[in-house]
C-alpha positions in Angstrom: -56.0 68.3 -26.5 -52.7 69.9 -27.6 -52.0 71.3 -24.0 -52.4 67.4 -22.7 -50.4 66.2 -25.8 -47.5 68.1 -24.9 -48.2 68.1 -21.4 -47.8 63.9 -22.0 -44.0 64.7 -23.6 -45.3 64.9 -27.4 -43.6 67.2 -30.0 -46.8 69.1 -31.2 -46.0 70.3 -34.9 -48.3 73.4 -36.2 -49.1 75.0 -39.9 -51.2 74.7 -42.7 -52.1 71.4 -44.3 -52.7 72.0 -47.8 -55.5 70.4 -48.9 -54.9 70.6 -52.9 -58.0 73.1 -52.7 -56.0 76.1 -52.9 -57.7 77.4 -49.8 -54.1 77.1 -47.5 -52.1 80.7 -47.9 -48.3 79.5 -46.7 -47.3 82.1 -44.9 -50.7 83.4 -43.3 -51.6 80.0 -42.0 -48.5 79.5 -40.4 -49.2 82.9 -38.7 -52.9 82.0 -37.8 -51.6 78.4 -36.4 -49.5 80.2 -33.9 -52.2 82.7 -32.9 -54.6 80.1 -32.7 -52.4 77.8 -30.0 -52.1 80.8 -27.7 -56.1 81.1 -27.6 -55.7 77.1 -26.6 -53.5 78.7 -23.8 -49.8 78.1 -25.0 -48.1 81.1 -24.1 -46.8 83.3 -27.0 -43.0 81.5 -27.1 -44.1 78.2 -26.6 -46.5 78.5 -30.0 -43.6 80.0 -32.2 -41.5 77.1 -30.7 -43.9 74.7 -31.8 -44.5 76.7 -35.0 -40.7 76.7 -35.9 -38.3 74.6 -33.9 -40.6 71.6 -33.5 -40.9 71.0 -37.3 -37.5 70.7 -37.5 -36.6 68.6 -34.7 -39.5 66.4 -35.8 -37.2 66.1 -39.2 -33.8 65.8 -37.5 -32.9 68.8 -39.1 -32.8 71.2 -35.5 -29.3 71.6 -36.2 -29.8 73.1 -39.4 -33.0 74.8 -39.0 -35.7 75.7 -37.2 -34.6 78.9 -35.0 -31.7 81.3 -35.7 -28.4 80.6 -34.5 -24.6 81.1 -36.2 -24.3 78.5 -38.9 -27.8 77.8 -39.2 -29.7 78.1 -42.4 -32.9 80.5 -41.9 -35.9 82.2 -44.0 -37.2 84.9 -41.4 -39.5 87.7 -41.1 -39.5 90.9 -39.2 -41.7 92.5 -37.5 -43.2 95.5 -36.1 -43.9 94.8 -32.5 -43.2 91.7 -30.3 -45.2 88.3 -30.8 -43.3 87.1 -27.7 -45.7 88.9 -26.0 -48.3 89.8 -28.1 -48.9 86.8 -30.9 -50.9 89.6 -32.8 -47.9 91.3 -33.9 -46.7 88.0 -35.8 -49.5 89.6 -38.6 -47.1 92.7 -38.7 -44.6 91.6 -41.0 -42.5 94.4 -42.7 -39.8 92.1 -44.4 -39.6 88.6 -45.7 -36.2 87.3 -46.3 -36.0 84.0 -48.6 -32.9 82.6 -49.3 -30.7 85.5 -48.2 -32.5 88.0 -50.3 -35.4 90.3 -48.5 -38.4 90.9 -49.7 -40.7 94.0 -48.9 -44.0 92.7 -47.3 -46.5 95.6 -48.6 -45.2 95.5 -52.1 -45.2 91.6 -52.2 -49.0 92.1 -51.0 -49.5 95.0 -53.5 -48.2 92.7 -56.3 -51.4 90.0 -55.7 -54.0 92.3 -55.0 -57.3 91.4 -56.3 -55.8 88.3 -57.8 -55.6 86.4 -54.9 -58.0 85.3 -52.2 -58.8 88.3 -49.8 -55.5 90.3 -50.5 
């Protein structure tokens, strides 16, 4: 359905929904809503558009936000590897950065272990 939806000229938005469960892991279920749109057959770029860019020209805000360009505001990760062309890599983050300051993704995870779902 999402490939006719955009297909049809819709702006398909992806990420977690949090439920007020506590089962939604910002972060990791952004990362599995991208993987999962390039198993429905969007090619790796098109799901991090629609994972990024399309959440913020949904809001208006795609001059502000929502991909990286001079004068735009941005939290970002690195990676090892390329998602463009292998979405698997997106799960290979090595630094966070949140409002300007980086944050090391192993010591962020070591930080929560055993206290916190499966990490």
């Amino acid at each position: 359905m999402e490939r006719a939806f955009v297909a049809a000229g819709g702006l398909l938005l992806a990420g977690p929904d949090p439920t007020g469960a506590g089962n939604v892991l910002p972060g990791f279920g952004d990362q599995r809503a991208i993987e999962l749109l390039v198993e429905a057959g969007f090619t790796p770029l098109e799901a991090i558009r629609i994972g990024t860019l399309n959440g913020a020209t949904y809001l208006g805000l795609e001059d502000r936000i929502g991909s990286i360009a001079p004068g735009k505001h941005a939290d970002l990760i690195v990676v090892r590897g390329d998602p463009s062309r292998n979405i698997a890599d997106i799960e290979n983050v090595e630094i966070i950065f949140k409002d300007g300051v980086g944050y090391d993704s192993a010591a962020l995870l070591a930080s929560v272990k055993g206290r916190y779902g499966q990490y």
